[in-house]
N, C-alpha and C positions, 0 to 999 in steps of 0.2 A: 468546460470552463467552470460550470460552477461546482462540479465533483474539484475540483483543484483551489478554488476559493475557500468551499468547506474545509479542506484540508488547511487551509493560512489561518480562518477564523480560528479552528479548535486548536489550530500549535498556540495560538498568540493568545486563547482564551477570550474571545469575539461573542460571545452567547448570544447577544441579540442577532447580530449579524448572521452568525448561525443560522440563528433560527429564521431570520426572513431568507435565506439561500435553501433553507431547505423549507418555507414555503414555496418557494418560485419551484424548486427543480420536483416536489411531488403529483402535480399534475403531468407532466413532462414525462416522468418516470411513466405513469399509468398508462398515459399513449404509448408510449415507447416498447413498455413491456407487449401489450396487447398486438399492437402491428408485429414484432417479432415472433411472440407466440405463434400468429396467425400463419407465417411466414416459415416457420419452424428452424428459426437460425438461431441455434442452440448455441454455439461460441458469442455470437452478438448478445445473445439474452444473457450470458454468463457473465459477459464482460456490463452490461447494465447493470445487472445486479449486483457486481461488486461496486460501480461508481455508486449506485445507488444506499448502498453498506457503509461506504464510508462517509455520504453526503448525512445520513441514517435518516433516510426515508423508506428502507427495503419496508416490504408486506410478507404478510405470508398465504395472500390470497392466491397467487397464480403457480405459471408454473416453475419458473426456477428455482433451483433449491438454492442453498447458501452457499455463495461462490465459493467457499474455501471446499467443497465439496463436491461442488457441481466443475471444477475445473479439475479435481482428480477425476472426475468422473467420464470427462472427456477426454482426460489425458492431456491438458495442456500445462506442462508444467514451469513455463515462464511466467504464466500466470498465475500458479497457485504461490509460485517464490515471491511477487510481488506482496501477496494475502501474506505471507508467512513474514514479508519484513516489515509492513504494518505491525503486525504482532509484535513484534521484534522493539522495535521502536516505542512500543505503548511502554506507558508507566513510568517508572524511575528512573534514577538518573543513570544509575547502574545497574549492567543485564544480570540478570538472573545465570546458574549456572547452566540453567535451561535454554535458555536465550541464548546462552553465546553458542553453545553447541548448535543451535539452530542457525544461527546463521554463520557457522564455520564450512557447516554441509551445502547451506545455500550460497555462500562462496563458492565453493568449490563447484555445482551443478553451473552457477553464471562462467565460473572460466574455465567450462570442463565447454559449455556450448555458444560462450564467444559471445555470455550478454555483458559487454562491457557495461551498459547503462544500468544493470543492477549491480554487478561487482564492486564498482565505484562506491555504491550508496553504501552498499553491505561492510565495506572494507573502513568505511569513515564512518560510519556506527559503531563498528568494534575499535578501531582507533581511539574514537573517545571516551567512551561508554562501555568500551569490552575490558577485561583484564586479559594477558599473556605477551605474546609478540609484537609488540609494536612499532618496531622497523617492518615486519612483515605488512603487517594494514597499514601501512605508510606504505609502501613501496605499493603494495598491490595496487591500491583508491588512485597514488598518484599515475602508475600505469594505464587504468582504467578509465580514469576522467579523461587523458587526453586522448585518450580512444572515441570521448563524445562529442558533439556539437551545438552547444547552449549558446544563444544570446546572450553577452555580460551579465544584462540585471538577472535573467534566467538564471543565469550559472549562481551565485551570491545565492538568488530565491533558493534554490537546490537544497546550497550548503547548509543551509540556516535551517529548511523543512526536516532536513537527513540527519539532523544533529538534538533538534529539542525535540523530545519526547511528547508524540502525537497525542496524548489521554490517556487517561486512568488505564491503571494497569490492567483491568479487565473490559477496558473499551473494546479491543477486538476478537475476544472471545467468540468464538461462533454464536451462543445462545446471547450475548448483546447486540448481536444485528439487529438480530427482533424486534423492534419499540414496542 
């Protein structure tokens, strides 16, 4: 919950709010990382450290490396597509030609493996944001959302999260998780 508030604060530009959610969630993080460590659930610790990355309270003291790295590393690659549409979504208003390439591919792997719930986001990213086909990301996003199940004010929150541009264009850079 509060990796997903952080996420409302920085679309909406919230900085104090920010910053008291990412005092609450870095003691939180500390335990959290340390019982997993101790426990050796390495997809648990991966996926903390990405909430953690985005809430940006990550350290570099322990042991998970940086999610965009540590989920190639274990091979799960729904979750490195999540880290790559972060990316995706930073900065202006309009994708880079890098950007859109990246998430054409990351299209394509979410409905190559039937994650309706990223294809949806990825497909009304480039709809807005992307330049070339735009019946194409219309037709895909609207295929795709109804493949989901969001509560009303949810579905609205989505829209709005998947649409305005999360931070600076170098907010999710790997070497910016760092504080």
């Amino acid at each position: 919950m509060l990796m997903r508030a952080a996420q409302v604060a920085r679309i909406f530009r919230f900085k104090p709010l920010l910053r008291y959610i990412q005092g609450k969630a870095k003691p939180l993080y500390a335990d959290a990382r340390t019982i997993l460590q101790n426990f050796g659930a390495w997809g648990r610790l991966e996926a903390l450290q990405q909430n953690a990355e985005r809430i940006g309270v990550a350290t570099v003291d322990g042991l998970p490396m940086p999610a965009r790295r540590g989920y190639r590393s274990l091979g799960l690659l729904s979750m490195d597509t999540i880290m790559k549409r972060d990316w995706i979504r930073s900065g202006r208003w309009r994708l880079t030609p890098k950007k859109q390439q990246e998430a054409t591919e990351c299209i394509a792997r979410a409905e190559k493996y039937g994650w309706h719930h990223e294809a949806w986001k990825l497909n009304w990213i480039m709809l807005w944001r992307g330049s070339g086909e735009k019946r194409a990301y219309f037709h895909g996003w609207r295929k795709h959302f109804r493949e989901t199940q969001y509560p009303l004010t949810s579905m609205f929150l989505q829209l709005i999260m998947n649409l305005i541009p999360s931070g600076q264009e170098h907010d999710f850079e790997e070497e910016e998780y760092w504080n």
